[in-house]
C-alpha positions in Angstrom: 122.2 124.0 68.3 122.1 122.7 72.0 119.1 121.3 72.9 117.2 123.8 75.8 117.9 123.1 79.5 115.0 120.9 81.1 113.7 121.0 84.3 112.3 118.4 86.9 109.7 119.4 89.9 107.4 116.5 91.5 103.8 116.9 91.7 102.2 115.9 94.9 98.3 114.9 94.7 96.0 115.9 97.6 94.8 113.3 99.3 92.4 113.0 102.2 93.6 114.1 105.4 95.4 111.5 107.3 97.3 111.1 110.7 100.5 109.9 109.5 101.2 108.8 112.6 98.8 106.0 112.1 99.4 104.6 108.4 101.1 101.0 108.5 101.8 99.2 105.7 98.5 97.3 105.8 96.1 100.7 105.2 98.9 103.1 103.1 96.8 102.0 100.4 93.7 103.8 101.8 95.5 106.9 102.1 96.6 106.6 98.0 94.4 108.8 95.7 92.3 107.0 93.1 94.0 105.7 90.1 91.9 107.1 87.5 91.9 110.7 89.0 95.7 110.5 89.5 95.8 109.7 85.4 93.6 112.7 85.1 96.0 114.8 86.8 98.9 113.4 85.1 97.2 114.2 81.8 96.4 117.3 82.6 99.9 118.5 83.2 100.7 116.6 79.6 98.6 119.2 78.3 99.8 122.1 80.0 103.3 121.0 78.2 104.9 119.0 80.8 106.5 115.6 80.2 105.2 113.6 83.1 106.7 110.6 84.8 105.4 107.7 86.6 103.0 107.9 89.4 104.8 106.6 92.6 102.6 107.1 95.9 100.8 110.0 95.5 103.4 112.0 93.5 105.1 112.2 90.0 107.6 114.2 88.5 107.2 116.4 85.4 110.0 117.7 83.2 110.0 120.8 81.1 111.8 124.0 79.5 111.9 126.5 82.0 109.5 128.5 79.6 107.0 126.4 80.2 107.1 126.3 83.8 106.9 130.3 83.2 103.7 129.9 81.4 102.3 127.8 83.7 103.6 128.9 87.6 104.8 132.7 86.4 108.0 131.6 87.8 111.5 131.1 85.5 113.0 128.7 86.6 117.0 128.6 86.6 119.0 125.0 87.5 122.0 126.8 89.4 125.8 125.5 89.7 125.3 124.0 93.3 122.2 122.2 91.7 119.1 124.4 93.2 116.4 125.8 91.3 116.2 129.5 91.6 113.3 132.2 89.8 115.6 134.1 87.4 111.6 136.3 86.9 112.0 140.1 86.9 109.9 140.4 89.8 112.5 137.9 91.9 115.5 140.1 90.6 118.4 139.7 93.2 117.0 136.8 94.9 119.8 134.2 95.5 116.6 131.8 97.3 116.5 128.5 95.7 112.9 127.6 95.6 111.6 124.7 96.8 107.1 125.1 96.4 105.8 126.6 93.1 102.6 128.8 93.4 99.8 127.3 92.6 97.8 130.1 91.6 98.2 130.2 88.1 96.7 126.0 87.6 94.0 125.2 85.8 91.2 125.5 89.3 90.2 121.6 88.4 93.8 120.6 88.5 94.4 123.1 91.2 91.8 121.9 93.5 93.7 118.2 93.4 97.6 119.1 93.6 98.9 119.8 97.3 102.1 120.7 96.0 104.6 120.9 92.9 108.3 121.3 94.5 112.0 121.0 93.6 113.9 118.7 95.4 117.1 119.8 97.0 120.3 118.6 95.6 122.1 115.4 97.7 123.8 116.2 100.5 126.1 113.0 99.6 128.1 111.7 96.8 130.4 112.7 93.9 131.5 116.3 93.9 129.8 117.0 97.7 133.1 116.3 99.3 136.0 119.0 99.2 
């Protein structure tokens, strides 16, 4: 039997509100979130059933079977032929959208309160099989 299709999003962590325009590489490190509440996070989307990655930055990515991103988000996530992730959900029935932010809503409110964002990435613009 195949083994079920897996999923990647990236989590991005809240972090306090800087002017980008003014991070150098001699403060980014202020601007990071703290290392023990980034592990936090990261464990807590282990226990939601995610496999997470490695924390780069303030993001990491987390891998699952779309059904768990359904328990989780209340989206069902679908990894199309021109490599975008649409919501294959009843309630998104004929929508061709790719999404790109997941809600939030649905998130544990102490993991909620320290996640900005969990997106999908679009696919490259550039490389093998982009080119006609």
């Amino acid at each position: 039997m195949p083994e079920p299709t897996r999923i990647a999003a990236q989590v991005v962590i809240a972090t306090p509100s800087v002017d980008v325009h003014r991070v150098t590489a001699r403060n980014v490190k202020q601007i990071l979130p703290d290392a023990n509440l980034s592990q936090r996070i990261v464990d807590a989307f282990f226990a939601l059933g995610f496999t997470p990655g490695v924390l780069v930055g303030n993001s990491f990515s987390i891998e699952a079977t779309p059904e768990v991103f359904h328990d989780v988000f209340g989206v069902f996530p679908h990894l199309d032929s021109d490599g975008r992730v649409r919501d294959r959900s009843p309630n998104a029935a004929g929508s061709r959208a790719a999404l790109s932010n997941l809600p939030l809503e649905r998130l544990p409110p102490t993991v909620r309160a320290l996640v900005k964002a969990v997106i999908f990435s679009e696919p490259p613009a550039f490389g093998p099989g982009t080119m006609p």
